[in-house]
Structures are given as C-alpha cells and as structure tokens.
C-alpha atoms as a printed R data frame, in Angstrom:
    type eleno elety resid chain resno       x       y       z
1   ATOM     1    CA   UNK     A     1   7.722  17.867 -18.391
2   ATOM     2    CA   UNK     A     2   3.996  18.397 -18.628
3   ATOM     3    CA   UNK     A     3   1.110  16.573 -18.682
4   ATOM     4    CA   UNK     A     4  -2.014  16.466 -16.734
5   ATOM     5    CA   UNK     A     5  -1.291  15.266 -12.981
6   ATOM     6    CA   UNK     A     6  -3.036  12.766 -10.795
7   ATOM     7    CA   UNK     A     7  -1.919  14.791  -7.590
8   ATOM     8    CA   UNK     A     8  -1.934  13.482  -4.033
9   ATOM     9    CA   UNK     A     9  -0.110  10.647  -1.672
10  ATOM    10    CA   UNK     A    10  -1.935   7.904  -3.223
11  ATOM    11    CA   UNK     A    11  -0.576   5.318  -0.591
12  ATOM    12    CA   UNK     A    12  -2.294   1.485  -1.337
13  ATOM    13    CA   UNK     A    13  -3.549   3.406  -5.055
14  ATOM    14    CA   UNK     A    14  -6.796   2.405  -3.982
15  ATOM    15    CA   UNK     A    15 -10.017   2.602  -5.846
16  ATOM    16    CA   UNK     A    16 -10.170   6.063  -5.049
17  ATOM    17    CA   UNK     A    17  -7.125   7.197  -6.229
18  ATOM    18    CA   UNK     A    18  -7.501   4.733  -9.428
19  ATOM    19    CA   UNK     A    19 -10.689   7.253 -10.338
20  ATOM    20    CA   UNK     A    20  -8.941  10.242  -9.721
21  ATOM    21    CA   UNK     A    21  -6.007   9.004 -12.367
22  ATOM    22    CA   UNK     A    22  -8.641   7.576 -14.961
23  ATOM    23    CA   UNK     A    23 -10.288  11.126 -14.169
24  ATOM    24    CA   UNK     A    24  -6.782  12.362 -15.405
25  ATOM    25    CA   UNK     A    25  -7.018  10.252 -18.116
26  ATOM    26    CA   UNK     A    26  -9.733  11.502 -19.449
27  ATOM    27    CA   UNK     A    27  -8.522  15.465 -19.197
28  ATOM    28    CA   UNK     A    28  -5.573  14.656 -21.087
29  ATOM    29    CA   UNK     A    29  -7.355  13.299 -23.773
30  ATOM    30    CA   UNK     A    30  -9.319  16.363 -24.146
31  ATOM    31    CA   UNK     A    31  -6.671  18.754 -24.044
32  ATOM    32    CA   UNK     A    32  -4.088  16.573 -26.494
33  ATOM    33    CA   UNK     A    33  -1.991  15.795 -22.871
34  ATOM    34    CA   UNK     A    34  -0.712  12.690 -21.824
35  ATOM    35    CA   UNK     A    35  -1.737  11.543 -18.010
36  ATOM    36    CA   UNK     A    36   0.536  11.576 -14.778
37  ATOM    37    CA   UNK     A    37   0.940  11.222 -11.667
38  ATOM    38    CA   UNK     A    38   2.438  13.698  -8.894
39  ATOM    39    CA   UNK     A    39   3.263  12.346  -5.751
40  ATOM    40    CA   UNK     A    40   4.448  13.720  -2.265
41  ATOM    41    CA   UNK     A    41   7.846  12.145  -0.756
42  ATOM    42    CA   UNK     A    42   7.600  11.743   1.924
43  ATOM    43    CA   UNK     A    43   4.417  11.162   3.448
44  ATOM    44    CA   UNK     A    44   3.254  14.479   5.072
45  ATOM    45    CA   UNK     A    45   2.283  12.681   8.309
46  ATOM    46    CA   UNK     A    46   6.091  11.919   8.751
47  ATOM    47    CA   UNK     A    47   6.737  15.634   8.292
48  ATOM    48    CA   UNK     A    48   3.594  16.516  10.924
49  ATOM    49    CA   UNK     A    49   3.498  13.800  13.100
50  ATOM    50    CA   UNK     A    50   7.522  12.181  13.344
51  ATOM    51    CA   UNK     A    51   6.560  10.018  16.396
52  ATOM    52    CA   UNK     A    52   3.622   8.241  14.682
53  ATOM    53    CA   UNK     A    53   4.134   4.466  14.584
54  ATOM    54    CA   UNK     A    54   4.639   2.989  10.613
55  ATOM    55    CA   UNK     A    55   1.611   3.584   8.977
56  ATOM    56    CA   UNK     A    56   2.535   3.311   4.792
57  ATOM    57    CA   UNK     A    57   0.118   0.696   2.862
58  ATOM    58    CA   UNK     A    58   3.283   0.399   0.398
59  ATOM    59    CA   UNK     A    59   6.695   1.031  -0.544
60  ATOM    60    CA   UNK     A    60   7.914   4.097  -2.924
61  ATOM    61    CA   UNK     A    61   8.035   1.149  -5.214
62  ATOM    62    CA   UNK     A    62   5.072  -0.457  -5.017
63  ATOM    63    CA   UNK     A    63   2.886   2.763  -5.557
64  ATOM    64    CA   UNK     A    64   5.295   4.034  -8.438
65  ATOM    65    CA   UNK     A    65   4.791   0.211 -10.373
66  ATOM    66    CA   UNK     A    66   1.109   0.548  -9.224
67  ATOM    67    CA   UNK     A    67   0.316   3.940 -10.663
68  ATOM    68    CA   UNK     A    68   1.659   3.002 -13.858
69  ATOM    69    CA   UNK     A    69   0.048  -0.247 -14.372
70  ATOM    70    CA   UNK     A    70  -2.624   1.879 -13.427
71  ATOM    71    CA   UNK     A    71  -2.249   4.237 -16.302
72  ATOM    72    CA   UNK     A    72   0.192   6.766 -15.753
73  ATOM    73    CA   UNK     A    73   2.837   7.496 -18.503
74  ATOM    74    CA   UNK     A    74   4.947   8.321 -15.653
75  ATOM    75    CA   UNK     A    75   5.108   9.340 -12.170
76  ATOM    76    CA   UNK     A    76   6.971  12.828 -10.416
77  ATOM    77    CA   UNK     A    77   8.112  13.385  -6.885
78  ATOM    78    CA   UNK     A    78   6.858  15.996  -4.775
79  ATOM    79    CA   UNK     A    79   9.634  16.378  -2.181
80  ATOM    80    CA   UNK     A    80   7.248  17.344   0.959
81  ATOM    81    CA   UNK     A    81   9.137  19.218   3.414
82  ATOM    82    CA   UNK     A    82   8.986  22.397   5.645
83  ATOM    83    CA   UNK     A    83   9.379  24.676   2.799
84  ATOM    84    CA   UNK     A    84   6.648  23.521   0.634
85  ATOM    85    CA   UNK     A    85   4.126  22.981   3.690
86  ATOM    86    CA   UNK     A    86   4.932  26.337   4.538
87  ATOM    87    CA   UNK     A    87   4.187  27.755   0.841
88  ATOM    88    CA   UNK     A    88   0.495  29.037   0.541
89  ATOM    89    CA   UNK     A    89  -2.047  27.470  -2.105
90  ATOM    90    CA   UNK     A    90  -1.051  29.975  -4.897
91  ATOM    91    CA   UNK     A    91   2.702  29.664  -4.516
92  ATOM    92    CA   UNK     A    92   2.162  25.676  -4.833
93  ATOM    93    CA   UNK     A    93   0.467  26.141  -7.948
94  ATOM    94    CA   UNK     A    94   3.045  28.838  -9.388
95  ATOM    95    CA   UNK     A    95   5.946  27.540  -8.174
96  ATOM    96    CA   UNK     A    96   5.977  23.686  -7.995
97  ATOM    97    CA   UNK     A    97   2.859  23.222 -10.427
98  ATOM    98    CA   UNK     A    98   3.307  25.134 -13.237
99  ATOM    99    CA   UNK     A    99   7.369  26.521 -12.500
100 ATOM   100    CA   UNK     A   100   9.079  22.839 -11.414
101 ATOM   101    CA   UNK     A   101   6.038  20.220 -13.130
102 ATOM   102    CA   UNK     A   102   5.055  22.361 -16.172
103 ATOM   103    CA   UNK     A   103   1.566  20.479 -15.655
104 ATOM   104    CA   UNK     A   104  -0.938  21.180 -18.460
105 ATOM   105    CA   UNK     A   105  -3.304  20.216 -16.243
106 ATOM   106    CA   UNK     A   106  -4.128  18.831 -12.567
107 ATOM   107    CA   UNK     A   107  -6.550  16.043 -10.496
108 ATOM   108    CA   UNK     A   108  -7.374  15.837  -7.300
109 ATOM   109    CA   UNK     A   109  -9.939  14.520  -4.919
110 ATOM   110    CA   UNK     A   110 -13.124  16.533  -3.684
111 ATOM   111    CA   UNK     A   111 -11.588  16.671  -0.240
112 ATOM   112    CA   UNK     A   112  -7.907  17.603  -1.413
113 ATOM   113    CA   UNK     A   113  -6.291  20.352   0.521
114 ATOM   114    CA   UNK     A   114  -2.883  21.848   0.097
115 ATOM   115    CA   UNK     A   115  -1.256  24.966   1.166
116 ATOM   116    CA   UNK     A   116   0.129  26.344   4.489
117 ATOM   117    CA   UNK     A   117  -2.334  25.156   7.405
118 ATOM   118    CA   UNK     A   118  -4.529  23.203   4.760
119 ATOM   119    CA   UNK     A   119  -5.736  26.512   3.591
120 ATOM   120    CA   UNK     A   120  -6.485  25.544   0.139
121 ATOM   121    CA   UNK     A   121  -9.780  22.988  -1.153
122 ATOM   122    CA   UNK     A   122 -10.749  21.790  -4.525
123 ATOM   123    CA   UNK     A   123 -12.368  24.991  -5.475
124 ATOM   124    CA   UNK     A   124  -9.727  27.162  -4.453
125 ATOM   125    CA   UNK     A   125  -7.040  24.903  -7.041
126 ATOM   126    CA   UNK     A   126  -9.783  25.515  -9.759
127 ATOM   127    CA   UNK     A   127  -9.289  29.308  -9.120
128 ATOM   128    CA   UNK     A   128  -6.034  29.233  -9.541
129 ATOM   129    CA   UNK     A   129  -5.759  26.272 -12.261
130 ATOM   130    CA   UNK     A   130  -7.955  29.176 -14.083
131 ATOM   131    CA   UNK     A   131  -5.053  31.818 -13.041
132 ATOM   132    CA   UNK     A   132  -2.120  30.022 -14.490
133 ATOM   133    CA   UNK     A   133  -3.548  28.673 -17.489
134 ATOM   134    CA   UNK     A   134  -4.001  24.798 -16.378
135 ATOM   135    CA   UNK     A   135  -6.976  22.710 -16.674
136 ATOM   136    CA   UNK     A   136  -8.203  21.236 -12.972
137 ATOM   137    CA   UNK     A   137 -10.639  18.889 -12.680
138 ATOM   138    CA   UNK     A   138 -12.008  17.202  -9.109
139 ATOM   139    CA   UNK     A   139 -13.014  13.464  -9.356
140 ATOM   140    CA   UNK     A   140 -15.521  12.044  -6.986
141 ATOM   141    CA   UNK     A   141 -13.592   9.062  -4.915
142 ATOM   142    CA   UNK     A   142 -17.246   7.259  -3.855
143 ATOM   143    CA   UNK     A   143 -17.317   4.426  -5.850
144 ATOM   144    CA   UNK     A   144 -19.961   3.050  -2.833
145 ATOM   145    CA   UNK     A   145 -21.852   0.672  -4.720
146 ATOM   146    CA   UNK     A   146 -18.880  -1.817  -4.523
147 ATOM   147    CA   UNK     A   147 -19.037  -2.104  -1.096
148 ATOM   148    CA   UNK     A   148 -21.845  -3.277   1.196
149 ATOM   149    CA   UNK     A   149 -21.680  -0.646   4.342
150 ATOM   150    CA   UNK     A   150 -21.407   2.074   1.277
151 ATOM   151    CA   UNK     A   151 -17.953   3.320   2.760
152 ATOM   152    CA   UNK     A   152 -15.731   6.008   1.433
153 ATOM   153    CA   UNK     A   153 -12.857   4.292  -0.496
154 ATOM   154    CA   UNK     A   154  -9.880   5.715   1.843
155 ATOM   155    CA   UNK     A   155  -6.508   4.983   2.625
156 ATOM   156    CA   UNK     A   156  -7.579   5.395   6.398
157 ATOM   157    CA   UNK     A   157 -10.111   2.459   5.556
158 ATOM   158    CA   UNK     A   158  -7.861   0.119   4.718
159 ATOM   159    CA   UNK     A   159  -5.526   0.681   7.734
160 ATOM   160    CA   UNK     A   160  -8.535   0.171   9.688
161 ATOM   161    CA   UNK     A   161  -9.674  -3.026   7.810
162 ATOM   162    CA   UNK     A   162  -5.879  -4.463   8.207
163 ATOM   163    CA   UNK     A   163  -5.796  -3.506  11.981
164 ATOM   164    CA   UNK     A   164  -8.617  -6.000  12.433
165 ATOM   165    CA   UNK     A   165  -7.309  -8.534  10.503
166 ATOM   166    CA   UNK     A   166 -10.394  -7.814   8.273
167 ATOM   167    CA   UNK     A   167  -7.995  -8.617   5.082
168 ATOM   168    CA   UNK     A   168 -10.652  -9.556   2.712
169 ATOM   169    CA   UNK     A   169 -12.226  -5.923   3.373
170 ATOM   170    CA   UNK     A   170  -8.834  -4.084   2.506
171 ATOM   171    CA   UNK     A   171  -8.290  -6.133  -0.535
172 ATOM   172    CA   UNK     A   172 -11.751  -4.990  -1.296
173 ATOM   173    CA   UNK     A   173 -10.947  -1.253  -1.132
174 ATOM   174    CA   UNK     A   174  -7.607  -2.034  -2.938
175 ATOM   175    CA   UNK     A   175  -8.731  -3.618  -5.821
176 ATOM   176    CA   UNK     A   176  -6.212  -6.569  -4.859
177 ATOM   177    CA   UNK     A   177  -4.526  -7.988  -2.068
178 ATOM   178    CA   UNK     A   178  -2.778  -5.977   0.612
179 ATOM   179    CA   UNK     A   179   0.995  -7.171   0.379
180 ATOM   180    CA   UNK     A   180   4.609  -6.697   1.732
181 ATOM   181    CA   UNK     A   181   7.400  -6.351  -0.304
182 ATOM   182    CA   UNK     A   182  10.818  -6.946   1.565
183 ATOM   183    CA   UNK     A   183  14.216  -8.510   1.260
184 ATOM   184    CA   UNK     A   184  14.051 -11.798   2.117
185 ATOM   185    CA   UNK     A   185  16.845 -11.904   5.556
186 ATOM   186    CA   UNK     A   186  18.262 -14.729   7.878
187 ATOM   187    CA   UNK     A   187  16.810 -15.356  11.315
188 ATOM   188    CA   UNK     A   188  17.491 -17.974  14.064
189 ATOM   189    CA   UNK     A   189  16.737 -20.773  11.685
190 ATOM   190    CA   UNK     A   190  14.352 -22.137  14.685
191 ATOM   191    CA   UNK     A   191  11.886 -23.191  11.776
192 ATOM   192    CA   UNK     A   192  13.837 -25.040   9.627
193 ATOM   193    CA   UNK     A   193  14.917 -27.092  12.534
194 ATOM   194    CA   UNK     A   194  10.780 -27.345  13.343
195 ATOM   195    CA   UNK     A   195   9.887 -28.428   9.742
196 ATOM   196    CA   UNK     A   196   9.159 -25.555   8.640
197 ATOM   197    CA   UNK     A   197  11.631 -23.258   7.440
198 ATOM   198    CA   UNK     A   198  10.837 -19.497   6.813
199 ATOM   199    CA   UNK     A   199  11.367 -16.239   4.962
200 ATOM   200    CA   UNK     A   200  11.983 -13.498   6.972
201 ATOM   201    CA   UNK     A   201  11.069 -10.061   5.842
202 ATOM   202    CA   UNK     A   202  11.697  -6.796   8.321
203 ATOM   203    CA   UNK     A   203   8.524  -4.745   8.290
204 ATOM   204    CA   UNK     A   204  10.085  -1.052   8.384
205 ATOM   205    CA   UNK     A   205   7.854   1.530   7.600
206 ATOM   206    CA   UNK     A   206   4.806  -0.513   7.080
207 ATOM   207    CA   UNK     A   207   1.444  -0.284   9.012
208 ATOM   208    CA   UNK     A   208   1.970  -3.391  11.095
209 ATOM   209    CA   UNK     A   209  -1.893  -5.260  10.810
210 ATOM   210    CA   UNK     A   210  -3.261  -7.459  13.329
211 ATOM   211    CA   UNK     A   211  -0.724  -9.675  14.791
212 ATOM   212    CA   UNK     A   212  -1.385 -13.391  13.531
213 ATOM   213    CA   UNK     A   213  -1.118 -15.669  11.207
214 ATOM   214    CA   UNK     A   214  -2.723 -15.339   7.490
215 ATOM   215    CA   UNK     A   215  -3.019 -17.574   4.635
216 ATOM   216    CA   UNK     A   216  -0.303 -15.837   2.153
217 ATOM   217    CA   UNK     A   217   1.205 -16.326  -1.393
218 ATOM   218    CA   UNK     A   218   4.021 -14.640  -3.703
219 ATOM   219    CA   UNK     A   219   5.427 -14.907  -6.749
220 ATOM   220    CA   UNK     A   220   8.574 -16.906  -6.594
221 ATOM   221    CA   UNK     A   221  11.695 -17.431  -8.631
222 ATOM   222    CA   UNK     A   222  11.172 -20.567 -10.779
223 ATOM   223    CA   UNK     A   223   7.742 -20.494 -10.583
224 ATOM   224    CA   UNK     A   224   5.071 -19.317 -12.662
225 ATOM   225    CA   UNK     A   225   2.023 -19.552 -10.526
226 ATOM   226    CA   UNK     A   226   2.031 -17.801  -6.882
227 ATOM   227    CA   UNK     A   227   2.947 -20.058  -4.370
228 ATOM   228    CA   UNK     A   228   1.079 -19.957  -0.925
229 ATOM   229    CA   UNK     A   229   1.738 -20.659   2.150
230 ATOM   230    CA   UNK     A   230   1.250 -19.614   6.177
231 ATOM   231    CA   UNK     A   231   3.157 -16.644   7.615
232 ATOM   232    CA   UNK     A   232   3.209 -15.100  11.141
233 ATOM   233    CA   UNK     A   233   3.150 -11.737  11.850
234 ATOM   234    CA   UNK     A   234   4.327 -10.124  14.955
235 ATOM   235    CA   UNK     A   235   6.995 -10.865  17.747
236 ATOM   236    CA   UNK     A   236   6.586 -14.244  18.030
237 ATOM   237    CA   UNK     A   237   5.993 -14.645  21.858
238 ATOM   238    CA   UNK     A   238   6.820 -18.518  22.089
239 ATOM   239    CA   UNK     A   239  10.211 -17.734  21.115
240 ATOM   240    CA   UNK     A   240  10.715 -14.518  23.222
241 ATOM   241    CA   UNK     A   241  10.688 -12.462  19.824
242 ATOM   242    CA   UNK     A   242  11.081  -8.787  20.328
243 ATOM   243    CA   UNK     A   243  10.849  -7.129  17.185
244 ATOM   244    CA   UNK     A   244   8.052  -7.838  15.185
245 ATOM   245    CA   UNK     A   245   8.656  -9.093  11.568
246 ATOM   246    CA   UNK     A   246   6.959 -11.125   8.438
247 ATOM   247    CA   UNK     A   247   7.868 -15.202   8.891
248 ATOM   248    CA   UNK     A   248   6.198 -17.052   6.111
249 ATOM   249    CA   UNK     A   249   6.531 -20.755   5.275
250 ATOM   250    CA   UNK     A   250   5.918 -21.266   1.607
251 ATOM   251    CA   UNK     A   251   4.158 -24.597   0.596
252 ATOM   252    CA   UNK     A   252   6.272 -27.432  -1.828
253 ATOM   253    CA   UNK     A   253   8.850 -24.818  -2.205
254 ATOM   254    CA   UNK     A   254  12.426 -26.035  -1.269
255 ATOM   255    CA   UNK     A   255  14.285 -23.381  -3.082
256 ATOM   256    CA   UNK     A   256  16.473 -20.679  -1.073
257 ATOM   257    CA   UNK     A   257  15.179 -17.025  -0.812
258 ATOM   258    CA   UNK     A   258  17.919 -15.279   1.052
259 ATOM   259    CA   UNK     A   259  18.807 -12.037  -0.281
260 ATOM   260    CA   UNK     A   260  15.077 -12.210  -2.549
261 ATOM   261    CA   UNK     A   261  13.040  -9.267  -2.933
262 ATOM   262    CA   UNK     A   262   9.767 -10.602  -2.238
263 ATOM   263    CA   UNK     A   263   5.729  -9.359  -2.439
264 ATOM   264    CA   UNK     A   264   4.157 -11.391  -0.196
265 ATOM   265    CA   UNK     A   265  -0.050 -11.287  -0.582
266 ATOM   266    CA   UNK     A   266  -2.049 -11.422   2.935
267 ATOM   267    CA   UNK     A   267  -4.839 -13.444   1.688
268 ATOM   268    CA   UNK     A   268  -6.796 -14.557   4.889
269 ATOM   269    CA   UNK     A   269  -6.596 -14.268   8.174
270 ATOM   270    CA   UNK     A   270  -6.227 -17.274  10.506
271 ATOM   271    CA   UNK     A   271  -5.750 -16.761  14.255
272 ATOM   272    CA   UNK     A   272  -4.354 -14.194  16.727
273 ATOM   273    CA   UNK     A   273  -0.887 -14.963  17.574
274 ATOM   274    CA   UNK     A   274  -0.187 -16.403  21.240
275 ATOM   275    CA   UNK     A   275   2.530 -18.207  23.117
276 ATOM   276    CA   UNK     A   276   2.817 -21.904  23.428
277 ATOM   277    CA   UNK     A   277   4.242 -24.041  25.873
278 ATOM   278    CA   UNK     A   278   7.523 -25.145  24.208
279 ATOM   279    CA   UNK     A   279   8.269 -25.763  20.413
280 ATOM   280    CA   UNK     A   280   6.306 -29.182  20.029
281 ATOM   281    CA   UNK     A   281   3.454 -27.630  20.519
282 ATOM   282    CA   UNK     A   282   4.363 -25.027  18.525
283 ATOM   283    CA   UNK     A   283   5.345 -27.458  15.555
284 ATOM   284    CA   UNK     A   284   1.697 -29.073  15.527
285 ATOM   285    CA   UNK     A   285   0.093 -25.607  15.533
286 ATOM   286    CA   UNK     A   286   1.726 -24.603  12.599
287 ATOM   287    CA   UNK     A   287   0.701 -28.127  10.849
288 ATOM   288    CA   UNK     A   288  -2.635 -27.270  11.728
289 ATOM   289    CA   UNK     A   289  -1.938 -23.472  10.728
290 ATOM   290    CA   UNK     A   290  -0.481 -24.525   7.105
291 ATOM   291    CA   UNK     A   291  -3.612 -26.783   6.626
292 ATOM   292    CA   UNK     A   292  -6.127 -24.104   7.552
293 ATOM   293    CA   UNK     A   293  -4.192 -21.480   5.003
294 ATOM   294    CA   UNK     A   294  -4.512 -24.086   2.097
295 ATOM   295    CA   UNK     A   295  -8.034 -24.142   2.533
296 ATOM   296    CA   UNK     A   296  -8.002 -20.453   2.734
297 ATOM   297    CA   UNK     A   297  -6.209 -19.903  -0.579
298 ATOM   298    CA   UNK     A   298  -8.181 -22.729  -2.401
299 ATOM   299    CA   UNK     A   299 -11.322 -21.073  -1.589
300 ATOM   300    CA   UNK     A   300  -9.622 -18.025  -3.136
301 ATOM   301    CA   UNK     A   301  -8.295 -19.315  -5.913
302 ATOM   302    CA   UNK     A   302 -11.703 -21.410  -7.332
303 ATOM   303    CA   UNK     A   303 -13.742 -18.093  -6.347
C-alpha cells in the first residue's frame, strides 16, 4: 500500500495528532511518499480494560472523515487484539509495518509506545525504522502557546474538559466543537406533547460529559446553515429516565428527523440537569433553557 503513516489511536484528531499527520506530511514529501494514517481498531483500552465505562471522543467515522480532511490520502486499520499486543516492538515493525502496511515511512508522538508490555518508545521505532529500511520521524504534540494553562494537547484533556462541562476548553484542544453523531430514534414523544419536540440520539460508546443541558447545533437536511438549538444530556430524572441519552430540541425547525444520521455540536454549557416537580415546570424551564442557548450560540456565531 505504502506511504508514510501517521500511527496511533488518534481519538477527537486533536491538535496533537493534527501535528503528528502534518509531521507526516512533510516526510512524504521528502521521500517522494504520499501521507497516511494508521489507526488501531479497536481502542486498546477496550482490549486492557473491558469494564471501563464509554470513553471514545468519536465514532470510527468521525475520526476516518476527520483524518482525511485533515490531510491523509487515506486511512488503514490496525486490528488491535491479543495477538498484536502480545507481539514485541520489532515484530510490529516487521510484521504489521513493513509485511501487512508496506509503510515507506512512519509518525508518531514523543511519548508513543508499542510492543508487548509497552516495551517499545520513540527511539526504539527509530532503531528499527533504521533496520527495515523506513523513514521514522517523532513530532512534538505541545502546541502550548494556544492555550492559556500551557497544557499538553491530549485526548485525556479533552475527556477531562467535557466531564466538567468545560466545552469551550475541549473545543479548544479539538480545533472545533466536540460533537455526537447518532441515528436520530423515537422516544416517548413527552416533548412534542410539551412544545418541544426532540431528537433522540443513543449515546453508545461515547464518553458521556457532564450531565446537563448545552446550547447545540447540526447540520440539517434542507438547510444550509447549522441550526441550533437546546439538548439535554443524561437520564432525565423528571421523567424517571433510566438510560441516559442525547434529547435536543432544534430551533424553527419543523421537519422530521427519524431515522437521520445526525452530528450534533455541544456548543455551551447551560445548567446541571435536576428533577422538577411535574412537567409544567418542566415546560417553562426549557423556555427559559432554549432562550439561554440562543444567546449562547449568538455569542458564538458573531465571535
């Protein structure tokens, strides 16, 4: 297949990972290659850790569309699974580097390992890039100056950020706004009869933020410009919800989404969900919600 490989799990194709592919870039120029990217299927924490509640920033999708509007020309799966985190650092690079990819060349980050118990670093792939006759190169992920506390750009930064509700913050490290991309399903119907019917989107393997409401927007069918609007995130206590899910009523848009694919962008957080006493008072807080998120999204949007 070759080419020269942005390599790693890239989940949100953050900042960081956007260097290490322009880094890629820029080795495949030099070497007459064409840039890549290699990614691991699935997640290794799912291999390590089974139990771990949903942690992924995107779908499959998302970070495929993502890492070729970022550059690549195309993007391989690495299937990660007991055999290959049970190869050692030189079989990885013989066997599923140069023997399955045909790489002319690799990326990583400085503090990429690989290999059976992490055993291999950034210095040890340049050893063997230099082995099997392929061109490494390690790209520094601190882009620190964009950021006010100086912070690494990390995937683990924006699942913090999102677990506070600190939006703004992730969309920072992102390079655009965190979003959830779903299939657009039929619930109870309880807020169409409230005024304010909703799109329901199952959360499945996503990191589940703070539970709330947020100031939202998507691209919708018939429309050229995003539409916004107020969505809820969580189990929806008033209601005696017990799975938690993505509700989001979309402003001046009367159109039916069932059985819609959807991206819908958190743009601000509101308020921490809570239970009311009884759907009227329910009803006015999401009046007052809806009026709050158009502020929120104006603000964006003249910024």
């Amino acid at each position: 297949m070759s080419g020269v490989a942005a390599l790693g799990n890239f989940d949100g194709v953050h900042a960081g990972h956007r260097a290490v592919l322009d880094h890629a870039r820029d080795l495949a120029a030099s070497i007459g290659s064409v840039p890549v990217a290699a990614v691991f299927s699935p997640h290794p924490r799912r291999l390590f850790r089974p139990d771990e509640p949903p942690f992924r920033l995107m779908s499959d999708a998302q970070r495929e569309r993502a890492l070729l509007a970022a550059g690549a020309r195309r993007v391989d799966t690495i299937r990660f699974d007991a055999a290959l985190s049970a190869m050692t650092p030189e079989a990885f690079v013989r066997d599923t580097l140069v023997g399955q990819l045909a790489l002319d060349g690799v990326v990583t980050g400085a503090d990429f390992c690989f290999g059976k118990g992490r055993a291999g670093n950034a210095e040890t792939l340049k050893a063997l890039g230099a082995q099997y006759g392929i061109a490494v190169g390690i790209a520094s992920t601190l882009v620190a100056e964009r950021l006010s506390d100086r912070a690494k750009f990390s995937s683990s930064a924006v699942r913090n950020a999102l677990r506070e509700g600190d939006v703004e913050t992730a969309a920072e490290l992102l390079g655009r706004p965190w979003a959830i991309e779903g299939e657009v399903a039929h619930g109870d119907k309880r807020g169409r009869t409230l005024g304010f019917p909703t799109a329901n989107i199952a959360l499945g393997d996503y990191l589940r933020p703070k539970a709330g409401v947020y100031a939202v927007q998507a691209s919708l069918p018939g429309r050229t410009e995003p539409v916004g609007g107020v969505a809820n995130i969580g189990k929806r206590p008033t209601v005696e919800g017990t799975e938690e899910r993505l509700e989001v009523f979309f402003f001046d848009f009367p159109g039916d989404l069932y059985g819609k694919t959807l991206e819908v962008e958190l743009i601000g957080f509101i308020r921490e969900e809570r239970r009311f006493d009884g759907l009227d008072a329910l009803k006015n807080q999401i009046a007052l919600d809806s009026d709050e998120a158009r502020g929120v999204l104006d603000r964006q949007r003249a910024s």
